[in-house]
Each structure stands twice: as structure tokens, then as C-alpha cells.
C-alpha positions in Angstrom: 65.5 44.0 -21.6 66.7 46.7 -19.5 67.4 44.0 -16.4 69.7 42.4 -18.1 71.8 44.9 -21.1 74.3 42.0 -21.9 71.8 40.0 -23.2 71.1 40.9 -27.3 69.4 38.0 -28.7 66.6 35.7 -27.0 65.6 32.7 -28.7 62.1 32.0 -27.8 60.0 35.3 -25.5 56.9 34.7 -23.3 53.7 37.4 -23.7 51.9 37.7 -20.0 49.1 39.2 -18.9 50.5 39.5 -15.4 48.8 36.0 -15.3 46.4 35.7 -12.0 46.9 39.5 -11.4 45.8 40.3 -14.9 42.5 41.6 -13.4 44.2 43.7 -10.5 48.0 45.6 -11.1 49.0 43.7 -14.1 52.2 44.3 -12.6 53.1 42.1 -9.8 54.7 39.1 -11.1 57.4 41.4 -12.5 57.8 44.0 -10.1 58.2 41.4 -7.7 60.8 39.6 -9.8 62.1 43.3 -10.2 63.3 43.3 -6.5 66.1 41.0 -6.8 67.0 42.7 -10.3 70.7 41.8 -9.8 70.7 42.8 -6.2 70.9 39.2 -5.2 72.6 36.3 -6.9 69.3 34.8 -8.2 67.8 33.5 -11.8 64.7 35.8 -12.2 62.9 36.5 -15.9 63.5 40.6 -17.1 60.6 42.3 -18.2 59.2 44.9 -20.3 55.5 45.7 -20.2 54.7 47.1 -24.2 50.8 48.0 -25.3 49.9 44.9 -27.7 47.7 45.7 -31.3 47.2 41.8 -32.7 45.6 42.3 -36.2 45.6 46.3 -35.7 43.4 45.8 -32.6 44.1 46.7 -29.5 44.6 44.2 -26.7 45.8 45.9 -23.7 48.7 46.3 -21.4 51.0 42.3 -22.2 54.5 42.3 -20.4 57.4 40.3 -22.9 59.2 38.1 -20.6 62.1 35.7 -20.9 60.8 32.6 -21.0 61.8 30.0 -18.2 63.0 27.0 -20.7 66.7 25.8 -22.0 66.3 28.7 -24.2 66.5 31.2 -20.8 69.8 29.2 -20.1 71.4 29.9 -23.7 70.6 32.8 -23.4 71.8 33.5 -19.5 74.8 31.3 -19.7 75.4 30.4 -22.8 74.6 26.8 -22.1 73.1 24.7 -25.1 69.8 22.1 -24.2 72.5 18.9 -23.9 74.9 20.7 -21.7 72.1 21.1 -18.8 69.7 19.4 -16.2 66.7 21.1 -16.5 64.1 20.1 -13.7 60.1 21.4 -13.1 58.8 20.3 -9.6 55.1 20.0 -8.7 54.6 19.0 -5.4 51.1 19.4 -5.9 50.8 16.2 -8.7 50.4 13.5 -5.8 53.0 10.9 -7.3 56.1 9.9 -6.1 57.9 11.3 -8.6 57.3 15.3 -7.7 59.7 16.5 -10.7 60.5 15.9 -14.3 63.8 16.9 -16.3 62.4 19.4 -19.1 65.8 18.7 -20.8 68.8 16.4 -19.6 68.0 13.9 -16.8 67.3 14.1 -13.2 69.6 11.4 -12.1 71.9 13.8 -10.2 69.2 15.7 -8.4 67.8 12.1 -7.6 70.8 11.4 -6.0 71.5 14.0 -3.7 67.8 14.3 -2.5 68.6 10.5 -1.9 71.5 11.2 0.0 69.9 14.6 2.3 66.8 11.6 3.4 69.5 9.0 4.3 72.3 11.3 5.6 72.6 13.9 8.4 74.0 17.3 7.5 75.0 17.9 10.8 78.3 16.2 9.6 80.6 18.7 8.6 81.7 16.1 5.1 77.5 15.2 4.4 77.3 19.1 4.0 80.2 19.8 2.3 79.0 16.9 0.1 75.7 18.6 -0.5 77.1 22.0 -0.9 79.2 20.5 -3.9 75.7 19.7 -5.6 73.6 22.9 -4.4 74.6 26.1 -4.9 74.0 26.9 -1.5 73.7 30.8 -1.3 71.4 31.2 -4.4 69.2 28.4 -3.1 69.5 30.7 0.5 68.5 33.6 -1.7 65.5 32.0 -3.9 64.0 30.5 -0.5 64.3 34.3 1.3 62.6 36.1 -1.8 59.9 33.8 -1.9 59.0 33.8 1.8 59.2 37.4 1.9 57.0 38.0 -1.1 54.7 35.1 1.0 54.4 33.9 -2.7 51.8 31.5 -1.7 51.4 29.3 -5.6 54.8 27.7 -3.8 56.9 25.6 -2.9 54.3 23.0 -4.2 54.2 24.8 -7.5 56.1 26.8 -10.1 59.9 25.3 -8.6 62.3 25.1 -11.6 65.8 24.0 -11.3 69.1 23.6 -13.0 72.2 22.7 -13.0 75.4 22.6 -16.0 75.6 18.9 -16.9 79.3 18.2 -15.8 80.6 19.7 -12.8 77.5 22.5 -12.6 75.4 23.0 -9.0 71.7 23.2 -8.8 70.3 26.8 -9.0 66.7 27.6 -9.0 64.8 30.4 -11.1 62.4 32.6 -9.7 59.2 32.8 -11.7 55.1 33.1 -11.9 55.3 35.0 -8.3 51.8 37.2 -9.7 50.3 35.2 -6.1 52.7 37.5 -3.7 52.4 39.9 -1.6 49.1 39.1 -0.8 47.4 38.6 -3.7 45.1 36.4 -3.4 42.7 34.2 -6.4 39.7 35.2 -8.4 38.5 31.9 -8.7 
């Protein structure tokens, strides 16, 4: 991927149709993921749109993306499936329990969500407590690119999160943002 040069061998890729923009620019998830194209310290998938023949027939414009999984963190960091905390969060499921860990546990996250509800951050050692768990500026960063790009299929959907198991912060990954910048669904 152009994006991102240093990268030579992906372990697993993801074929899109631009997802719910398929029908309309069959761009917009990735240009929009294109904007913060190491401009900003941010986890984003890289992109190549490529025309796709499946059995010698043609099948239109697909875009190969990195897929958002523990194989995106091997690939991205280095980081093998027991070194991380891998969480999806789906606000929209209606259970207690808005996340699960993909791969390592979510005790840690648990914990410092438990701590923000029960503790004020006004004190100066609560934040500095939660900013040892949260890698503040990228989570600054993916909250501004995704209210400017008024992605609206978030925050109660598509929220992934990481973190190295020992001594790692939580980082989030932007991805599916094909619903911003207006674009609305053709249900």
C-alpha cells in the first residue's frame, strides 16, 4: 500500500466494495480514511482500489484494504495475537456488556471505564491516572476525525480498540467511515 511503504507483507487483506457507498462514489470510506494518511497520529486501514476479474469475469471497481484484526496489529506494530487487548464496541447491542475482546481480554479496559464512572477527572492524579491507560492525543485525534467527517454509523457502531498487553495504552482504529460526510443509507 502506498499509505503505508514500510509495510511488505500483510497476513490476512479485506476486498470492499466501498461497503454502503458501493452504489454512489465507491470511494468514500477510503478517501475519508485517506485524510488522516499519516497527517495525524491515528490507526486508519491503507487502500488501493484495483479492477477485480473472479473466474475471468469482470466484477467491477473492489478496493484491497488492511483488514482491522490482530493481523492489522502484526503487521502495524509488530505485535503477535497474545501480546494485545483487542476490543470491538457496539453500543447499539442493548446489553450491559457493549464490548468484546476479539483477542486478549478486556479486563484493563474494564477497569478504567470503572474507574472514569466512579472517579472525577477534575483531579489532577484521576487524570494522570487515566492518561496512563488512554493514549490521550490519538483518542483526541480519532474523536475529531470522526465528528468532522459527521460519520454518523458511530460511536454506537464500528469502535475498535487496542492496547499492547503489558505496559501498552488504548488506541482506537479508524474504520468503515463509507456513512460520512453526508452519506446517507439506501435502505
Amino acid at each position: 500500500f502506498k499509505q503505508k511503504p514500510e509495510i511488505r507483507r500483510y497476513k490476512s487483506l479485506f476486498l470492499r466494495n466501498s461497503g454502503n457507498d458501493f452504489n454512489q462514489t465507491h470511494i468514500r470510506d477510503a478517501f475519508l480514511q485517506a485524510l488522516v494518511n499519516n497527517s495525524v497520529d491515528l490507526d486508519y486501514q491503507s487502500f488501493q482500489p484495483t479492477i477485480a476479474y473472479f473466474n475471468g469475469e469482470y466484477w467491477g471497481i473492489i478496493n484491497i484494504r488492511e483488514k482491522v484484526d490482530a493481523d492489522y496489529l502484526f503487521c502495524n506494530y509488530e505485535l503477535s495475537s497474545v501480546e494485545i487487548n483487542f476490543l470491538q464496541v457496539n453500543l447499539r447491542a442493548g446489553s450491559n456488556n457493549s464490548y468484546t475482546a476479539i483477542r486478549g481480554s478486556s479486563a484493563d479496559y474494564d477497569e478504567i471505564i470503572n474507574f472514569i464512572s466512579s472517579n472525577s477527572l477534575v483531579s489532577d492524579a484521576n487524570y494522570k491516572h487515566v492518561a496512563s491507560q488512554f493514549d490521550i492525543q490519538e483518542y483526541v485525534n480519532y474523536m475529531a476525525v470522526q465528528i468532522y467527517i459527521a460519520n454518523t454509523d458511530w460511536p454506537g457502531n464500528n469502535v475498535k480498540l487496542w492496547k499492547k498487553s503489558v505496559d501498552g495504552k488504548w488506541r482506537w482504529i479508524l474504520y468503515d467511515t463509507d456513512f460520512g460526510f453526508g452519506a446517507e443509507s439506501t435502505d
